[in-house]
Structure formats: structure tokens, C-alpha cells
C-alpha positions in Angstrom: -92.2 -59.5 58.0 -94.2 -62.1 56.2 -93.9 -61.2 52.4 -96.2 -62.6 50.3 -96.2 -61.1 46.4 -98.1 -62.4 43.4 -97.7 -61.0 40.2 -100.2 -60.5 37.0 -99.2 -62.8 34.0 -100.9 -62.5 30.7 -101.6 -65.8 29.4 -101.6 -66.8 25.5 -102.3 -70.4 23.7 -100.7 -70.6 20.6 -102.7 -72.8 17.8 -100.7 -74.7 15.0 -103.5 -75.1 11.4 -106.2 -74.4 13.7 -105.3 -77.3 16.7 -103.8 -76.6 20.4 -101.5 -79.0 21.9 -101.8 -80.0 25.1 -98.7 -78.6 26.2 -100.3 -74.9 25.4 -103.6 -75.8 27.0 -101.5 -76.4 30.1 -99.4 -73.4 29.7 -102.5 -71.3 29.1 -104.6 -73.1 32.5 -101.1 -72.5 34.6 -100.9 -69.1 33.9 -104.7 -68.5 33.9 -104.7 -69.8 37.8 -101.4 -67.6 38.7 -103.0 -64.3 36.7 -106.5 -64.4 38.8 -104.7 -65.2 42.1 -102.4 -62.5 41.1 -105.5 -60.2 40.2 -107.4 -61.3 43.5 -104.1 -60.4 45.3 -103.6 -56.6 44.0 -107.2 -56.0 44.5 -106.9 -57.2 48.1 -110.2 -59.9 47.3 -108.8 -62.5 49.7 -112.4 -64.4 48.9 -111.1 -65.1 45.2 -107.8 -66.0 46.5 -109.1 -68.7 48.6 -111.3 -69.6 45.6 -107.8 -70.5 43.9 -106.3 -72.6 46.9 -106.1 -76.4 47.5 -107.7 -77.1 50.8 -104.0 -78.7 51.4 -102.0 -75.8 50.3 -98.5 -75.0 51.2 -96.7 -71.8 51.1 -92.9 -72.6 51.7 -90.1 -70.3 51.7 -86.6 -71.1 50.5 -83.8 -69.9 52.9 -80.2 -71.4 51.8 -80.4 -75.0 52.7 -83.5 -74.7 54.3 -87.3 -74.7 53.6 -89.7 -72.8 56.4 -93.2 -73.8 56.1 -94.9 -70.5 56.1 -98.7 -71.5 55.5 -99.9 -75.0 55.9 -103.6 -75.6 55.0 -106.0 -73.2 53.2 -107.4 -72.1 56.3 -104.0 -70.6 57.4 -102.8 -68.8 54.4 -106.5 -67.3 54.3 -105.5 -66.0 57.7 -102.4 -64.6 57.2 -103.4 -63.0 53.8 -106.3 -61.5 55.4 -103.5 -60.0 58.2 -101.4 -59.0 55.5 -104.0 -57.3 52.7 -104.9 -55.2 55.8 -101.6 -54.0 56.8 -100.3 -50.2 55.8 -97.2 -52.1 54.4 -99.1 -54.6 51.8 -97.8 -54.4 48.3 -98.9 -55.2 44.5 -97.2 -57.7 42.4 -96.6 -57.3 38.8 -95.5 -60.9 36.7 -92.4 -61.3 35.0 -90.5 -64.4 32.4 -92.5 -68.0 33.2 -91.7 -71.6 32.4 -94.2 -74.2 32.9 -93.5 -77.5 33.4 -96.4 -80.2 34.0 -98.0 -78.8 37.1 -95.4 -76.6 38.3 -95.3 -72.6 36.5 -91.7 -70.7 37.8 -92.3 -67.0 37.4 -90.3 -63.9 38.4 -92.7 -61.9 41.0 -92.3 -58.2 41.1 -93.5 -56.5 44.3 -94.1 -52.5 44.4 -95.2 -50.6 47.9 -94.9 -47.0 48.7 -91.7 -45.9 51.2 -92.2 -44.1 54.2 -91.1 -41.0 52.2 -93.7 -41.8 49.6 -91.7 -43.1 47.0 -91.7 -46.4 45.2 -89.3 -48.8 46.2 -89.8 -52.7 44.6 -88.1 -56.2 44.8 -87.9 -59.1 42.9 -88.3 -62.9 43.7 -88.8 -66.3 41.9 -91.5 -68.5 42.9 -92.7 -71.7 42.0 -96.0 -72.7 41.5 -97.8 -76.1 41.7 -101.0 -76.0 40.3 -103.6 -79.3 40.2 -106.8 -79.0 39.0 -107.0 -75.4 38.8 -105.6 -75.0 42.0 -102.4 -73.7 43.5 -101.4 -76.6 46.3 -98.0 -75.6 46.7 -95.7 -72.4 46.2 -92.1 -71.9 47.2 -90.5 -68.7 47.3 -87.1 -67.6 46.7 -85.2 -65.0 48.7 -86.2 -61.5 46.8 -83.3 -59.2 45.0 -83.5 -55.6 45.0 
């Protein structure tokens, strides 16, 4: 199964005698793009998701010593999302720790779906995120940890 999980992320700038750095401007417009995809995501608003993709996006998964392309283009992951948001087994992704580092934001992704006996059951991942001009062109994703 395809797993794709976004999680919500509260962003904050911080201000030093009444200036931002650039650093926290970029901080606040990584996590700004990952909290609205991540919002889009949970409400199943595939639409605002693609709003947030680089035509050329690439959704890559790590596996050991080996990276599978899972997405290539914008017109593919739209697909696939749109497959996946409609599926019984589609989850919602809550945001954990970040670190941002020029373009790229690393965050701990927490998925939650309802078992086949009704309860919760939820798993955890790191994913990077490379974000250019307000858009995510790239995101690899870690294997996920119960």
C-alpha cells in the first residue's frame, strides 16, 4: 500500500527589538507551506494540495540503500492522492519536532486511521521536505515506526 501522511505544524516567527531575521522568515514560510498541505491533506481537499505542488514534484521513498520514486510530476501525485483520499483506509497526519534548513523542513509525520475493529492504531515517519518558492518540489519519506 501506497502511504502517503502529512502532518499539521504550527508555525511561529520569533522577533528580536521588533526585527525578523531571515532565518525565521524562512522557518515561518517552510512550515506555513507543510501546515496548509498538511491541512489540505486531513481535509481530503486534493485541489489545495495540488495548489502547494511544483509542477516537477517528486515524492521519493527511502528503503535501505535505495530510493523508489513514488510520484514523479504534479500530475501524478494529484492522481494517486486522489486514489488514496478516497480509499476506506486513508489516514490523518498530525506534525511532530521540525528543523529547517534553507529549503528543506525535516519533520516527524504522525499518521492515525481507524482498525478494522474500530480502534485507533498510528505510526510514525520522518520526512523531508524541499520547499522553493512556496512550493513543495520534493519529499522523501522514511520507513514509518510503530
Amino acid at each position: 500500500m501506497k502511504f502517503f501522511s502529512t502532518v499539521v505544524i504550527v508555525a511561529a516567527g520569533s522577533t528580536l527589538a521588533g526585527c525578523v531575521s531571515s532565518a525565521a522568515i524562512q522557518k515561518n514560510s517552510q512550515h506555513t507551506v507543510i501546515s496548509s498541505y498538511t491541512e489540505a491533506y486531513n481535509d481530503r481537499d486534493v485541489a489545495a494540495m495540488s495548489a502547494l505542488m511544483h509542477p516537477d514534484i517528486q515524492w521519493l521513498s527511502v528503503e535501505g540503500d535505495q530510493i523508489v520514486v513514488v510520484a514523479d510530476g504534479k500530475a501524478d501525485l494529484v492522481a494517486q492522492m486522489t486514489d488514496y483520499v478516497a480509499s476506506p483506509s486513508a489516514t490523518t497526519s498530525l506534525l511532530g519536532r521540525s528543523v529547517v534548513d534553507g529549503p528543506f523542513i525535516a519533520v516527524q509525520e504522525t499518521a492515525s486511521w481507524l482498525g478494522a475493529d474500530g480502534s485507533t492504531a498510528e505510526q510514525s515517519a520522518l520526512a523531508v521536505y524541499e520547499i522553493n518558492d512556496g512550493l513543495i518540489v520534493r519529499v522523501w519519506y522514511y520507513p514509518a515506526t510503530q
